[in-house]
C-alpha positions in Angstrom: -25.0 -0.4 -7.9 -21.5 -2.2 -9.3 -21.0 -5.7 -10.4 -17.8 -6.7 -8.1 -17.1 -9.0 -10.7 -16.1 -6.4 -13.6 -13.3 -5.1 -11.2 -10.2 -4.8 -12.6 -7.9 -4.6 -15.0 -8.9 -6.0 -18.5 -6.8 -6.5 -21.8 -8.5 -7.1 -25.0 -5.1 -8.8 -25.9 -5.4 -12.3 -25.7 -8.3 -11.8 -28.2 -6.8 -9.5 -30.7 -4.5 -12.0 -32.9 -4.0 -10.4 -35.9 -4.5 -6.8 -35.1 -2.8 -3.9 -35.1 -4.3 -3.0 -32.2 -5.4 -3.5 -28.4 -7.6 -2.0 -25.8 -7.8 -2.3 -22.0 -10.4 -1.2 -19.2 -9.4 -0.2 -16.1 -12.5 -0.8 -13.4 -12.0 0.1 -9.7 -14.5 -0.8 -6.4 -14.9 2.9 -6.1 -17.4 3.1 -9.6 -13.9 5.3 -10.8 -11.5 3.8 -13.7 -9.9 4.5 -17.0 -9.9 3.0 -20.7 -7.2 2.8 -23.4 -6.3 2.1 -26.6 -3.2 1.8 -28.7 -1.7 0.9 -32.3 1.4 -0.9 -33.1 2.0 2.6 -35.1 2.1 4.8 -31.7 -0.9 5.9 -31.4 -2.5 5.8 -28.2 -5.3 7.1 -26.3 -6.6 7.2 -22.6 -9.7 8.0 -20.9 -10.7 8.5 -17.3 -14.3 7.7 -16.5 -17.1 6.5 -14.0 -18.7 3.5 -14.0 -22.3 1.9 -12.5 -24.2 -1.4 -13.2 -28.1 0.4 -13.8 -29.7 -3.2 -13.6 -27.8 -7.0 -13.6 -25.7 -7.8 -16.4 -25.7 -4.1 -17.8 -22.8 -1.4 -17.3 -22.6 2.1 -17.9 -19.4 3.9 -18.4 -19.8 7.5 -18.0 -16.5 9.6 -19.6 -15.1 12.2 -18.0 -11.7 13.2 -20.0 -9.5 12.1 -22.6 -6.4 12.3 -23.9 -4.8 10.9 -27.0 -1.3 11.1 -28.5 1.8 9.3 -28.6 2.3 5.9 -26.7 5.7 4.1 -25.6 5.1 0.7 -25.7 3.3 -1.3 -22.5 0.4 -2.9 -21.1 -1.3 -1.0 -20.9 0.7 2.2 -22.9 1.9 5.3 -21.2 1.2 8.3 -23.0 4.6 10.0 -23.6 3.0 12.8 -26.0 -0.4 14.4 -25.5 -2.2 15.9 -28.9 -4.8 16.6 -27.5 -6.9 16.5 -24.2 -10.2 17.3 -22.9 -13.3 17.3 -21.5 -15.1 14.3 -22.7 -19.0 13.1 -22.6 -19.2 10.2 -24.0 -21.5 7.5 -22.5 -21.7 3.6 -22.9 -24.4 1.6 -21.6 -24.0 -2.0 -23.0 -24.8 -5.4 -21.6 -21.9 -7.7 -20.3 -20.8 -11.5 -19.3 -18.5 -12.4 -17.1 -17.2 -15.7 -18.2 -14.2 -18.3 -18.5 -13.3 -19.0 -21.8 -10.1 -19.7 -23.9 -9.2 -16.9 -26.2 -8.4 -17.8 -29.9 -5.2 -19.5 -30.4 -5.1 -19.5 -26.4 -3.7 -22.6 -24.5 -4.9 -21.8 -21.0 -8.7 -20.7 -19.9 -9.0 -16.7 -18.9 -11.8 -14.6 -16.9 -13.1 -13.1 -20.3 -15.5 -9.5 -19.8 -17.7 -9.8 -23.6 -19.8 -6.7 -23.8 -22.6 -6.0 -26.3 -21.0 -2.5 -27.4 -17.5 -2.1 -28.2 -15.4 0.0 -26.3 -12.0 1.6 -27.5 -12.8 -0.9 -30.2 -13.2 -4.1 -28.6 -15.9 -6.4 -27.2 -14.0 -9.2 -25.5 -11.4 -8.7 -23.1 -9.3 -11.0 -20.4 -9.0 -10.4 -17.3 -4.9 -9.5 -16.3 -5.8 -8.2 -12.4 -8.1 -7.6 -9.9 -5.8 -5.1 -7.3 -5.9 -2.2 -9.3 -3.5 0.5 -9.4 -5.5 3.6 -7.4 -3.2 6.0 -9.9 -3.9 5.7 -13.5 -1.5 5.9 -17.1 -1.9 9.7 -17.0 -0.1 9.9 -13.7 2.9 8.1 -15.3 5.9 10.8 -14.6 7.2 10.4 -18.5 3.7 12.2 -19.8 4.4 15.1 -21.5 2.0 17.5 -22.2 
């Protein structure tokens, strides 16, 4: 079962003022997506994954790979670098809301995701799109491995 609501393309942007950092989930119809994550030193990382709602208001994203290196700038980054790359197992389940709410220091109201459990290091993100790309930041042509 999937929420319809959690699809798309989320930033953890809007609420990140002050960090050095910022996160976005990538959640298609098909139950398929990707996360990332990226510094204002470089870093970045990027996961593929697959994604279910066991029971109303909870999600569980299931990952299948991951990849972290170096990151041009972007939202969300492309890795231009990989480090390293692999198989990954990593499972989330965490509860979620799906609400409107103005981001701190916002001026204008977003579609904010807050989950229970952090993922790539954030809790609240905004929504930036609901078409989502069917190819992801690893199929940029610029990623060198």
């Amino acid at each position: 079962m999937r929420d319809e609501n959690l699809v798309g393309l989320w930033d953890s942007g809007p609420y990140d003022y002050g960090s050095m950092e910022s996160s976005w989930v990538c959640l298609r119809g098909d139950g398929t997506g990707w996360t990332a994550w990226a510094n204002a030193a470089g870093g970045a990382s990027i996961s593929h994954l697959t994604w279910s709602c066991p029971e109303e208001g909870a999600v569980e994203l299931r990952y299948t790979w991951t990849a972290s290196g170096s990151g041009s700038p972007g939202t969300p980054p492309v890795l231009v670098e990989i480090n390293e790359d692999g198989p990954d197992h990593t499972l989330v389940r965490t509860r979620f809301a799906v609400r409107i709410d103005t981001p701190p220091l916002g001026e204008l109201p977003v579609t904010g995701l807050h989950l229970d459990e952090s993922v790539e290091g954030s809790r609240r993100f905004a929504l930036m799109d609901r078409e989502v790309d069917p190819t992801g930041p690893l199929d940029h042509p610029e990623v060198r491995r």
